[in-house]
N, CA, C and O atoms as a DFTB+ gen file, in Angstrom:
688 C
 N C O
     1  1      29.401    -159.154     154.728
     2  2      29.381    -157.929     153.937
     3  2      29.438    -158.275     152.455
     4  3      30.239    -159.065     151.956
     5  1      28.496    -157.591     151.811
     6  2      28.624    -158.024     150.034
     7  2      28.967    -156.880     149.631
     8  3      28.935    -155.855     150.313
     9  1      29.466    -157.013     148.028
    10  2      30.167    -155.705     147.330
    11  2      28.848    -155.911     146.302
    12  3      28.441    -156.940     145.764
    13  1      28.447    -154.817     146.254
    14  2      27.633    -154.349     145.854
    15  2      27.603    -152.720     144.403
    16  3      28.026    -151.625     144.773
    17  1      27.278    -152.831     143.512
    18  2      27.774    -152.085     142.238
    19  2      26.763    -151.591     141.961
    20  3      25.780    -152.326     141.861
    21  1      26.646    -150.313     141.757
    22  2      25.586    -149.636     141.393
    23  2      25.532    -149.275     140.129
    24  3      26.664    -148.799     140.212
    25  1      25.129    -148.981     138.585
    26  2      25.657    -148.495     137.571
    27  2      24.330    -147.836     137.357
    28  3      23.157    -148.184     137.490
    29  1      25.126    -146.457     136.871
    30  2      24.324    -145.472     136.444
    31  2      25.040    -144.502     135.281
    32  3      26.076    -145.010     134.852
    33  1      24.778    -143.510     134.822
    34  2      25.484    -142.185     133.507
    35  2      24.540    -140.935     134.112
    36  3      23.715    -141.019     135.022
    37  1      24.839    -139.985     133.484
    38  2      24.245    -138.366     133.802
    39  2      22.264    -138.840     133.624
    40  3      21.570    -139.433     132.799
    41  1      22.137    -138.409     134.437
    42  2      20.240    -138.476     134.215
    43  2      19.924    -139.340     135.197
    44  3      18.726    -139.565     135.020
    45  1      20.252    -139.890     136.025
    46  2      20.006    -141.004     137.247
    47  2      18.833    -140.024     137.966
    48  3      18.947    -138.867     138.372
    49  1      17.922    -140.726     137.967
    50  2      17.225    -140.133     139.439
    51  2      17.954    -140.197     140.453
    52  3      18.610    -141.150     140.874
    53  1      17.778    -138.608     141.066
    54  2      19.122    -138.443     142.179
    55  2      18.579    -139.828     143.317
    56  3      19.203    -140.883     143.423
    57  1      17.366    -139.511     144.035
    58  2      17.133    -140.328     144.888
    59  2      16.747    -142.107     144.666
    60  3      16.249    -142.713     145.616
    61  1      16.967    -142.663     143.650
    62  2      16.991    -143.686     143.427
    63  2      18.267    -144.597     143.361
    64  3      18.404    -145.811     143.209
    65  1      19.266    -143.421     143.552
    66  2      20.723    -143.694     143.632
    67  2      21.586    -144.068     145.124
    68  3      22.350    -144.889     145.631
    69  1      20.591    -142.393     145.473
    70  2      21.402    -142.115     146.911
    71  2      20.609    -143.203     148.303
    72  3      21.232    -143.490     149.325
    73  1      19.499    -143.560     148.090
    74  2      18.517    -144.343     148.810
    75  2      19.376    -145.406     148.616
    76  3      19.957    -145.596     149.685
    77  1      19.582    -145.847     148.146
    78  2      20.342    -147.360     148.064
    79  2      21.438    -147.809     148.672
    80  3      21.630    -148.723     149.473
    81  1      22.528    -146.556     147.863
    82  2      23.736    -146.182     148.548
    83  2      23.725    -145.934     149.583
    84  3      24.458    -146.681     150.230
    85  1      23.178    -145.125     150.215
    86  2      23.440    -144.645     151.500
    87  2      22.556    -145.984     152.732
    88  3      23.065    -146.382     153.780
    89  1      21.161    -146.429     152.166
    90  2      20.843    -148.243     153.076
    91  2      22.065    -148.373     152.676
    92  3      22.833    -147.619     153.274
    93  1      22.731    -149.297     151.593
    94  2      23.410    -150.345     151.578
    95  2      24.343    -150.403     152.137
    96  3      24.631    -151.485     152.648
    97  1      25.332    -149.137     152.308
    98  2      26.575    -148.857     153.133
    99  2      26.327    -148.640     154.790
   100  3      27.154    -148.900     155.664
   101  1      25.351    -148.247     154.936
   102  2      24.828    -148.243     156.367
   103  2      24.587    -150.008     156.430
   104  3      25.381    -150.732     157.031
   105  1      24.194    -150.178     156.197
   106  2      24.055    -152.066     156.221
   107  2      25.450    -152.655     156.298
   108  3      25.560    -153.793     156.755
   109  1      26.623    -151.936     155.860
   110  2      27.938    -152.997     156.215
   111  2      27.896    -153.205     154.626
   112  3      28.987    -153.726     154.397
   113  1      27.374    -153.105     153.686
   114  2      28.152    -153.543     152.154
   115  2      29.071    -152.546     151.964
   116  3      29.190    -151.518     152.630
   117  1      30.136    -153.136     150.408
   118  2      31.108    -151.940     150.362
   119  2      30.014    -152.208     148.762
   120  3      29.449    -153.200     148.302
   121  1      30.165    -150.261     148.163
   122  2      29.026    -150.014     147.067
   123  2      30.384    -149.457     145.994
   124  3      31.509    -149.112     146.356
   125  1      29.969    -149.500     144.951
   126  2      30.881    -148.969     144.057
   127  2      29.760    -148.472     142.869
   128  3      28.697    -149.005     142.550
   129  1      30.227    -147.593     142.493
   130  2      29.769    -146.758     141.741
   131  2      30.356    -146.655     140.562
   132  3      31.276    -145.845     140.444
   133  1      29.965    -147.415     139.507
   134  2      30.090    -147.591     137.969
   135  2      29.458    -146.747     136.888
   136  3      28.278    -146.485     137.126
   137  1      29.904    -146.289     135.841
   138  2      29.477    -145.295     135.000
   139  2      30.456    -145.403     133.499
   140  3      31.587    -145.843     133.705
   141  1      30.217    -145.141     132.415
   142  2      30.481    -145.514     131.301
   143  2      32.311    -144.907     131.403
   144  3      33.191    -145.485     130.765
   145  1      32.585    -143.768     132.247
   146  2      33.892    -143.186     132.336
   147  2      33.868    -142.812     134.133
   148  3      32.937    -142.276     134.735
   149  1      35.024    -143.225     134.641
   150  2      35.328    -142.540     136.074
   151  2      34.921    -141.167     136.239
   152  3      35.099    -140.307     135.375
   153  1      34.254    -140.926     137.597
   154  2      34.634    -139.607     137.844
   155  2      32.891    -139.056     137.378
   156  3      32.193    -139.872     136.776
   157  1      32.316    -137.666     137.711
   158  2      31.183    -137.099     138.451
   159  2      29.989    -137.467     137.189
   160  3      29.859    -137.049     136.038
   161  1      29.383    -138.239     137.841
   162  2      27.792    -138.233     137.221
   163  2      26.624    -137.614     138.103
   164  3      26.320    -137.773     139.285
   165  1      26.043    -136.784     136.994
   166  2      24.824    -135.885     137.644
   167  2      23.680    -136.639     137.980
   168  3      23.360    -137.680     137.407
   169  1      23.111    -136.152     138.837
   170  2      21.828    -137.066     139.054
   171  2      20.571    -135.572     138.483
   172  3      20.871    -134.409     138.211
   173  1      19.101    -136.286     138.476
   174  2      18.191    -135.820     137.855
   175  2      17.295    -135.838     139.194
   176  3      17.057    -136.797     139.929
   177  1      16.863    -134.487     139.300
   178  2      16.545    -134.246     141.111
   179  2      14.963    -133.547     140.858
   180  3      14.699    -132.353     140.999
   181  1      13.592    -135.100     140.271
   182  2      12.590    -134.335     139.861
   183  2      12.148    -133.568     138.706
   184  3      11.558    -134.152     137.797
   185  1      12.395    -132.194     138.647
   186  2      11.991    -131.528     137.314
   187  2      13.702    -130.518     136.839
   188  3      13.762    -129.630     135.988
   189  1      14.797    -130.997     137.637
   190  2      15.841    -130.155     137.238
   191  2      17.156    -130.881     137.671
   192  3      16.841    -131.625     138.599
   193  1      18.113    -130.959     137.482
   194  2      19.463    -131.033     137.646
   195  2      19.941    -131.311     139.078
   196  3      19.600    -130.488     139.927
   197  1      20.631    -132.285     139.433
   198  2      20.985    -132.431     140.963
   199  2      22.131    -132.730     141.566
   200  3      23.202    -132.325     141.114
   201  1      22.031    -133.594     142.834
   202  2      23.566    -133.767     142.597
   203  2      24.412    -134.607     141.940
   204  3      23.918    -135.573     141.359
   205  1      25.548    -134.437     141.917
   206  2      26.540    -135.028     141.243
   207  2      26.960    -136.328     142.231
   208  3      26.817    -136.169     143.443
   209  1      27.411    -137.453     141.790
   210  2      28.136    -138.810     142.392
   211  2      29.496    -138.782     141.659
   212  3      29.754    -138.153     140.633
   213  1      30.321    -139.584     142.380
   214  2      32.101    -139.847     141.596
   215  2      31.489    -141.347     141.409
   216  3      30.824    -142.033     142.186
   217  1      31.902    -141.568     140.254
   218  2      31.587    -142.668     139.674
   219  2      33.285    -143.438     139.906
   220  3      34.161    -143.186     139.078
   221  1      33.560    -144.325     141.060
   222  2      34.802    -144.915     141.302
   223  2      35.358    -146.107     140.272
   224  3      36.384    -146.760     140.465
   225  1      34.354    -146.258     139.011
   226  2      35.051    -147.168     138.283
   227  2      34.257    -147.260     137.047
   228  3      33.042    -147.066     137.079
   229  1      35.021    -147.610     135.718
   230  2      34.445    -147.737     134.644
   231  2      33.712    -149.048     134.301
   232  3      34.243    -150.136     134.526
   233  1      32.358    -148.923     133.697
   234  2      31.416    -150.394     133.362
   235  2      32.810    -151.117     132.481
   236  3      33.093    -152.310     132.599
   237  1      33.554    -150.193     131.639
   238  2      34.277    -151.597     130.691
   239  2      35.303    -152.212     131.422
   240  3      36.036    -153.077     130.944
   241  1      35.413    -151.541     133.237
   242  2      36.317    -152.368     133.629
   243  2      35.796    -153.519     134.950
   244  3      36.476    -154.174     135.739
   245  1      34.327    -153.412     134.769
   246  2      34.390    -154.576     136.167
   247  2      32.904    -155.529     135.496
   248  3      31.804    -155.386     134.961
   249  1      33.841    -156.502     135.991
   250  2      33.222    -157.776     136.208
   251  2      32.371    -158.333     137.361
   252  3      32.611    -158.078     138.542
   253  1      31.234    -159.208     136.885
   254  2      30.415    -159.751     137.579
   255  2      30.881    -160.448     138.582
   256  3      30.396    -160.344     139.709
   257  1      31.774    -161.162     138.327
   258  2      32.348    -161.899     139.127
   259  2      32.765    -161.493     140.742
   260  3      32.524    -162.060     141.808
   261  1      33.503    -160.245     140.406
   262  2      33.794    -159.132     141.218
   263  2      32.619    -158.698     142.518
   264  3      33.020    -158.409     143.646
   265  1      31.327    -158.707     142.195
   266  2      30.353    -158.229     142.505
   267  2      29.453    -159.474     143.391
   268  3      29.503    -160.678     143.139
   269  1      28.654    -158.834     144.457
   270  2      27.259    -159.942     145.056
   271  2      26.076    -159.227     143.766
   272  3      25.905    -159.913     142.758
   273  1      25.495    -158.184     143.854
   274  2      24.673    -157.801     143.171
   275  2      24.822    -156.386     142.407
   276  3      25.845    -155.702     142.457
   277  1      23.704    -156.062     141.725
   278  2      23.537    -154.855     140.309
   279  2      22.525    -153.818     140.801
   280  3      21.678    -154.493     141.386
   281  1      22.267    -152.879     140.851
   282  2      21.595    -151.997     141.425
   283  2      21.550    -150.785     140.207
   284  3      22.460    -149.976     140.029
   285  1      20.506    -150.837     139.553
   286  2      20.060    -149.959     138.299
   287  2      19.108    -149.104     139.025
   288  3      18.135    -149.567     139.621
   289  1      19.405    -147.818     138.967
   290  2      18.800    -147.157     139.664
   291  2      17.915    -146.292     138.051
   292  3      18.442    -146.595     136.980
   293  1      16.808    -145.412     137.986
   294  2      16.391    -145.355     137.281
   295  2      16.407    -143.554     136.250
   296  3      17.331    -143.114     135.566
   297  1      15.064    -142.921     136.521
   298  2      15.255    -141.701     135.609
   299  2      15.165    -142.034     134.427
   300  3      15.554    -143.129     134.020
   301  1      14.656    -141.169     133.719
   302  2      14.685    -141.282     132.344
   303  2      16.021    -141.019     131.377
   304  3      16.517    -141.960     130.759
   305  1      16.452    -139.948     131.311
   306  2      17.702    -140.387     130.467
   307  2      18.903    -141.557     130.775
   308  3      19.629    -142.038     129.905
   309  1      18.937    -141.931     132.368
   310  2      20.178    -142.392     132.468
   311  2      20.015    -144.350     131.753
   312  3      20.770    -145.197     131.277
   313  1      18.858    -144.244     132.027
   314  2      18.444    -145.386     131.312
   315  2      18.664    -145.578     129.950
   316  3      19.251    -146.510     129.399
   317  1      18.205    -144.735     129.535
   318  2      17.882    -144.635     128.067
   319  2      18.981    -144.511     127.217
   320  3      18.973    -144.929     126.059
   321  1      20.009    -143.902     127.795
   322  2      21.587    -143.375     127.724
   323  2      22.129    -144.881     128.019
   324  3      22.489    -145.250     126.901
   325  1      22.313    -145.656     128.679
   326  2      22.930    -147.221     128.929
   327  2      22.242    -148.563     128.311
   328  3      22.822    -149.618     128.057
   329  1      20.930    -148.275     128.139
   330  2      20.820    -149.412     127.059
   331  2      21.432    -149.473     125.350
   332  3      21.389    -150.361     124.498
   333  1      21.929    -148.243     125.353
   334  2      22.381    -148.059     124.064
   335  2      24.038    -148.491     124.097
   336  3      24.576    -148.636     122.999
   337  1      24.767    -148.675     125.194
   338  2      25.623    -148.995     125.683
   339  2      26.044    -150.411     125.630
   340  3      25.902    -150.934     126.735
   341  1      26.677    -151.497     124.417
   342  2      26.913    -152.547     124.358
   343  2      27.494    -153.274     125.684
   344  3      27.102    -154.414     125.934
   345  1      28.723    -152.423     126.815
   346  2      29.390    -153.127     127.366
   347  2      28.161    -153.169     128.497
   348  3      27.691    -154.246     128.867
   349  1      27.791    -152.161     128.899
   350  2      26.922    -151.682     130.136
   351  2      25.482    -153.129     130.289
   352  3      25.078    -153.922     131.139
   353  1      25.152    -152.704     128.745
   354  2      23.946    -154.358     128.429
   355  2      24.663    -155.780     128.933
   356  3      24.045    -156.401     129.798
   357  1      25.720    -156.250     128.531
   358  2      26.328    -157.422     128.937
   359  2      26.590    -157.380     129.889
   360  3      26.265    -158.377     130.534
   361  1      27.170    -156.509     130.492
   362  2      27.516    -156.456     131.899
   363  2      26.502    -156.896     132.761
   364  3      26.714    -157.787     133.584
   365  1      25.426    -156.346     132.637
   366  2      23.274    -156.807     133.075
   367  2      23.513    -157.754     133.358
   368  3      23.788    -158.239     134.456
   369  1      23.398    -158.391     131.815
   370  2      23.195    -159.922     131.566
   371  2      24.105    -160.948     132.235
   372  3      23.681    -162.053     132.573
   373  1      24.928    -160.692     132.354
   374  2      26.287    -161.526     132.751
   375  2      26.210    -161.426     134.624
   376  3      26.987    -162.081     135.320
   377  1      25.351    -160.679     135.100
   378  2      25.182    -160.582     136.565
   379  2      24.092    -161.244     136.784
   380  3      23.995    -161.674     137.933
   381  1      23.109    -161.510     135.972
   382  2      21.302    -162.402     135.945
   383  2      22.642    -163.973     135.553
   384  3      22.916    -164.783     136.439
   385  1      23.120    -164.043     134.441
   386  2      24.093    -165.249     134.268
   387  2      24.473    -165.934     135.299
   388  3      24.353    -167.159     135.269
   389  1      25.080    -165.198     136.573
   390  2      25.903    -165.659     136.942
   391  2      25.221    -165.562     138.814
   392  3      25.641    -165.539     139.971
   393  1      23.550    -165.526     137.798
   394  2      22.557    -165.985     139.474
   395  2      23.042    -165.125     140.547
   396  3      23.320    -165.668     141.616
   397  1      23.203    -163.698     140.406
   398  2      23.383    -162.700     141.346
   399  2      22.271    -161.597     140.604
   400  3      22.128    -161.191     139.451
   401  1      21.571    -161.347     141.909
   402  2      20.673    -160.415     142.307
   403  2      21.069    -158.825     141.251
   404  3      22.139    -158.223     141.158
   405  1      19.613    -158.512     140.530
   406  2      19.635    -157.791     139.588
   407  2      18.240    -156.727     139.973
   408  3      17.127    -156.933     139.490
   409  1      18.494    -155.770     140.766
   410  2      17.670    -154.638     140.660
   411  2      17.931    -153.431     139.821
   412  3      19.017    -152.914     139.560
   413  1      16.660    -153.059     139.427
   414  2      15.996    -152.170     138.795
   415  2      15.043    -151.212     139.116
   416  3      14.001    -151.774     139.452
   417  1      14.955    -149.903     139.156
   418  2      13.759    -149.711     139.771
   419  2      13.707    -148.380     138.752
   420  3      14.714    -147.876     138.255
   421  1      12.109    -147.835     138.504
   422  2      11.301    -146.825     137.378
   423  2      11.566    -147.209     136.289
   424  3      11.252    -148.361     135.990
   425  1      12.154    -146.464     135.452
   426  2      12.748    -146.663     134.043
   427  2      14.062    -147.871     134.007
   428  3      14.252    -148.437     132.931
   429  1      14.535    -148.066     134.650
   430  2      15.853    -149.074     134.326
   431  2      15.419    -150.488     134.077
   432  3      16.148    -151.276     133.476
   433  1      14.529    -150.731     134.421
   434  2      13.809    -152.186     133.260
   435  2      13.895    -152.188     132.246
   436  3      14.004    -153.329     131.798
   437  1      13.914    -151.050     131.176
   438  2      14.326    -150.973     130.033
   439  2      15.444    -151.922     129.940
   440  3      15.323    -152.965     129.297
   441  1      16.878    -151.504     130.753
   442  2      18.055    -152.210     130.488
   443  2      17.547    -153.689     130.913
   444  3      18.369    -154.547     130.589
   445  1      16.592    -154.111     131.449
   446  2      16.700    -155.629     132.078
   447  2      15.898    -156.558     130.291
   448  3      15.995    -157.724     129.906
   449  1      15.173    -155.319     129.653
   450  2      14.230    -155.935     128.438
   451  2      15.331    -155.651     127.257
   452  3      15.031    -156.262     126.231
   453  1      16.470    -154.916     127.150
   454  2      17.384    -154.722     126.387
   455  2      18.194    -155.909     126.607
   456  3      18.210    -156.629     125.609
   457  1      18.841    -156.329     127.544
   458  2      19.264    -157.473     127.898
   459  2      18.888    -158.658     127.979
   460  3      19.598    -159.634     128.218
   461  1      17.509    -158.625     127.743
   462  2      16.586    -160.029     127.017
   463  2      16.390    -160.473     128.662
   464  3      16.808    -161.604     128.910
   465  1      15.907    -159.848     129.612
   466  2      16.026    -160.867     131.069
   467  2      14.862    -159.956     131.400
   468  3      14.902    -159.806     132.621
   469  1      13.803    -159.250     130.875
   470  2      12.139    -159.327     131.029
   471  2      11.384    -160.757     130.555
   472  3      10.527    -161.428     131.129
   473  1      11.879    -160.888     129.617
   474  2      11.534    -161.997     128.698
   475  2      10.913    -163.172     129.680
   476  3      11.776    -163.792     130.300
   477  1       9.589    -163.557     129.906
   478  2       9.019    -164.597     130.922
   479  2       8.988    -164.051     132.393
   480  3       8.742    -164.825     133.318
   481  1       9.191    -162.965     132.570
   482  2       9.325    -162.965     134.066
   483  2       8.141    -162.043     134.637
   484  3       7.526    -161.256     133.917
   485  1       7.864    -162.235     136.112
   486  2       7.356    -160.881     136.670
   487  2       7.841    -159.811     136.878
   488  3       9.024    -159.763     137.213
   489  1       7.240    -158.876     136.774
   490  2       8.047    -157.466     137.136
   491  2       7.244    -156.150     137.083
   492  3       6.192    -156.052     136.450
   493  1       7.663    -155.398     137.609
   494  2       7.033    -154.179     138.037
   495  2       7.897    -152.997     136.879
   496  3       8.782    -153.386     136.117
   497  1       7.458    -151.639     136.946
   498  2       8.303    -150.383     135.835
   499  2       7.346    -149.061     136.332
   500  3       6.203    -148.972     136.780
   501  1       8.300    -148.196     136.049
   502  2       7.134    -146.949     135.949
   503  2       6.255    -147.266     135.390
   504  3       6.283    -148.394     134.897
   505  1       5.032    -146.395     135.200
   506  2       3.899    -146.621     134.572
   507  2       4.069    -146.749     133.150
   508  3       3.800    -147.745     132.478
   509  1       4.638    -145.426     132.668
   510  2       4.988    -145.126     131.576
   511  2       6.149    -146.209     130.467
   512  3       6.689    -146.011     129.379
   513  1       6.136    -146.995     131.128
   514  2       7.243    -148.008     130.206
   515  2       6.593    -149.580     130.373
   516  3       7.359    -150.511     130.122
   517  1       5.475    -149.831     130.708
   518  2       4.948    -150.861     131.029
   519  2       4.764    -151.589     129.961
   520  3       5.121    -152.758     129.819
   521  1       4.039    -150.718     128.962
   522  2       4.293    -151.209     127.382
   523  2       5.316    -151.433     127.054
   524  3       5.146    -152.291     126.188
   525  1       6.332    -151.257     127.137
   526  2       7.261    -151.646     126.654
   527  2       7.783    -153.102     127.183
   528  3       8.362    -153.991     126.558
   529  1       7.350    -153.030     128.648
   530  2       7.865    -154.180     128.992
   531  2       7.280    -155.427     128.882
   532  3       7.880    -156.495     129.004
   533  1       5.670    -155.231     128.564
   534  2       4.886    -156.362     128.379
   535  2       5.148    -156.672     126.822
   536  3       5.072    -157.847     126.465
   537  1       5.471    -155.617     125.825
   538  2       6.364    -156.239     124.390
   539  2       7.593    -156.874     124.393
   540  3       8.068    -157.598     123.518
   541  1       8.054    -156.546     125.431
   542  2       9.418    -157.429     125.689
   543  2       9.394    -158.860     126.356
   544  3      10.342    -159.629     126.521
   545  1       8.062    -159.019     126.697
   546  2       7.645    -160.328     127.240
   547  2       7.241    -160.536     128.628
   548  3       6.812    -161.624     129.012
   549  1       7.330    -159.827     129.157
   550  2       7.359    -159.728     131.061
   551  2       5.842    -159.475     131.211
   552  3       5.107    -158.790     130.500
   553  1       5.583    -160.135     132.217
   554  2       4.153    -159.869     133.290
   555  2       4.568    -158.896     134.092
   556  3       5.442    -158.881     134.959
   557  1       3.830    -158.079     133.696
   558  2       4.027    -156.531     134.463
   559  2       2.777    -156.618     135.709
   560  3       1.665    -157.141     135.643
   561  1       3.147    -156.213     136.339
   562  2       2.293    -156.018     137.960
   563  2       3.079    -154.394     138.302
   564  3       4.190    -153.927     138.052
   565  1       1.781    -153.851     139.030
   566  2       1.281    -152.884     139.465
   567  2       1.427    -153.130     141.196
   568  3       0.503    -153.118     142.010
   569  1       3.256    -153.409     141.528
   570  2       3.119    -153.734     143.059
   571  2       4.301    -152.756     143.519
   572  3       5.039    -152.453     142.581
   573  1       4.493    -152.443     144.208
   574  2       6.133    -152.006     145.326
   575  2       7.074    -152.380     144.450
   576  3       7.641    -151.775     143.541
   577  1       7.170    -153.765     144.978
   578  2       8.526    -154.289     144.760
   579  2       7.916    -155.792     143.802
   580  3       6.733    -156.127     143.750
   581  1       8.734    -156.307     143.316
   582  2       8.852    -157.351     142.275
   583  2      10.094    -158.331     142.293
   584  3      11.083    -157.960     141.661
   585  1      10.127    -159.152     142.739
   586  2      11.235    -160.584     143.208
   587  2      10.801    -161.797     142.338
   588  3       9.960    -162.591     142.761
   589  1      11.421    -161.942     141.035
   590  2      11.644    -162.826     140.183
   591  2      12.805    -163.143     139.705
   592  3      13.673    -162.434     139.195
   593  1      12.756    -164.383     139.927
   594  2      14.105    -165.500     139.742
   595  2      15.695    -164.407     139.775
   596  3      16.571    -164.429     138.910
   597  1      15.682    -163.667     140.835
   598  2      17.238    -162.713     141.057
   599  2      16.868    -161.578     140.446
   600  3      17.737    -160.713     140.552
   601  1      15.973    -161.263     139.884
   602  2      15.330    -160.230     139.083
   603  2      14.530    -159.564     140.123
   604  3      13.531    -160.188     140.481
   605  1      14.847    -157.976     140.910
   606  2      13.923    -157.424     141.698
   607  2      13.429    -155.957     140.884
   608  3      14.169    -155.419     140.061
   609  1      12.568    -155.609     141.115
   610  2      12.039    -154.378     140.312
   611  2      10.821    -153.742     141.102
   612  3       9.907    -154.401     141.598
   613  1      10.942    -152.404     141.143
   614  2      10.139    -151.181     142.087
   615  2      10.059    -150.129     140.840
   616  3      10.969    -149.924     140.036
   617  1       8.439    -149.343     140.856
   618  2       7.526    -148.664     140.345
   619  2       8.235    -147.181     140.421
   620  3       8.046    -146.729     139.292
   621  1       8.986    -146.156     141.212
   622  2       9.270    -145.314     141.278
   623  2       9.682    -144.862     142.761
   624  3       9.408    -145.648     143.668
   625  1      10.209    -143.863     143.020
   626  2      10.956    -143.527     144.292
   627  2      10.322    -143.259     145.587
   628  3      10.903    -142.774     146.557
   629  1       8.683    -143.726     145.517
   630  2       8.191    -143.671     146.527
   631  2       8.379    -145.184     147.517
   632  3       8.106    -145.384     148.700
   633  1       8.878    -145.969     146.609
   634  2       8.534    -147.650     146.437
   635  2      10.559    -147.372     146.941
   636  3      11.317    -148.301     146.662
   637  1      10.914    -146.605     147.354
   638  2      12.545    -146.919     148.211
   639  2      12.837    -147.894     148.816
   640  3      13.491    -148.819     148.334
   641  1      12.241    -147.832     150.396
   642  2      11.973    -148.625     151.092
   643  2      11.810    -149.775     150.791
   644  3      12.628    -150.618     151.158
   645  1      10.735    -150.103     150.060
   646  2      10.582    -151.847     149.614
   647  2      11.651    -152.321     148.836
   648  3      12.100    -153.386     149.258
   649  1      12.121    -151.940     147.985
   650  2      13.082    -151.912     146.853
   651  2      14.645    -152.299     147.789
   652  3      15.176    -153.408     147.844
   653  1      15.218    -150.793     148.576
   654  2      16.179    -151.400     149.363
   655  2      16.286    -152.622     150.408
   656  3      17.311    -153.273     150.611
   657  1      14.904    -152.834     151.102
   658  2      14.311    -154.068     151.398
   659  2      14.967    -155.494     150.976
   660  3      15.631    -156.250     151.684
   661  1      14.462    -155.688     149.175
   662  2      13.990    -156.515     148.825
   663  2      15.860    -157.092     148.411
   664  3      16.281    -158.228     148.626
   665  1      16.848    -155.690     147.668
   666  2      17.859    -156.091     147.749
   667  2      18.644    -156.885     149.429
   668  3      19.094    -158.020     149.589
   669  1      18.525    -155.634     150.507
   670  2      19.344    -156.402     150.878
   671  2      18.677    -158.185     151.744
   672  3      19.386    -158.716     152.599
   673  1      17.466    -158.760     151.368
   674  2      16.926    -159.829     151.208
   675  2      18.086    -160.557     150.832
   676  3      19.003    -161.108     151.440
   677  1      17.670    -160.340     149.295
   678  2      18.479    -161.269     148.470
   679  2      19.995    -161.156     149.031
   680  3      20.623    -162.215     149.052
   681  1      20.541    -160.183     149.412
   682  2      21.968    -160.032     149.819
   683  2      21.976    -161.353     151.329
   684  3      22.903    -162.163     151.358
   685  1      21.252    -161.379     152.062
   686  2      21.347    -162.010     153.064
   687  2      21.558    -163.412     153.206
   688  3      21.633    -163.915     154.327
């Protein structure tokens, strides 16, 4: 069984959250749910507001160490909202550091090119941020899923399946 950390803030694509969570704990991991402060983050459900998650622990209080892998689930604000986030960025980095498995999937590549760990690699993003990621240095591909050096990355929430896949791979 691996412990497994999900980090997300208000704007998470609901189902890029709950797909994971709900494989990964059905799989036998224990999941924890990280967020800039304890306690209910909204998810983004499509074109409106969704459900809410209890976020069981604060990013400034857990360590990599603590953790098998990182699970950045995506959406547009919640991303966009945590790369601006000094502890939340190191925290990234310090889980790619410390050669444990780093997914991402739609928009949350942002945080992997904020954290300087696009830089040389393959990888997949929503459509819409691809530019960004090929300025940040990454070979962007147009696939499912994306498995570079502990670095996994999926296109959007149709791409679930492969994505929860590809983590619990690397978990195995």
């Amino acid at each position: 069984m691996a412990k497994v950390l999900i980090m997300a803030s208000d704007g998470y694509e609901q189902s890029e959250l709950f797909v994971p969570l709900e494989k990964l704990k059905a799989g036998g991991h224990q999941v924890d749910i990280a967020a800039p402060d304890t306690g209910d983050i909204k998810g983004w459900d499509k074109d409106d507001w969704g459900k809410s998650v209890k976020a069981n622990k604060a990013i400034s209080d857990i360590r990599a160490d603590d953790y098998d892998a990182l699970v950045l689930p995506g959406g547009v604000i919640n991303p966009d909202t945590l790369r601006t986030d000094k502890t939340a960025v190191d925290l990234i980095r310090s889980f790619a550091e410390a050669g444990k498995p780093v997914a991402a999937i739609c928009h949350a590549p942002w945080l992997l090119a904020e954290a300087g760990l696009a830089q040389g690699r393959r990888l997949t993003s929503y459509g819409s941020i691809r530019t960004d990621m090929k300025n940040a240095g990454a070979d962007v591909v147009d696939e499912k899923v994306v498995v570079d050096r502990g670095i996994i990355t999926s296109r959007n929430p149709d791409d679930l399946d492969a994505f929860v896949g590809a983590i619990e791979k690397a978990l195995a």
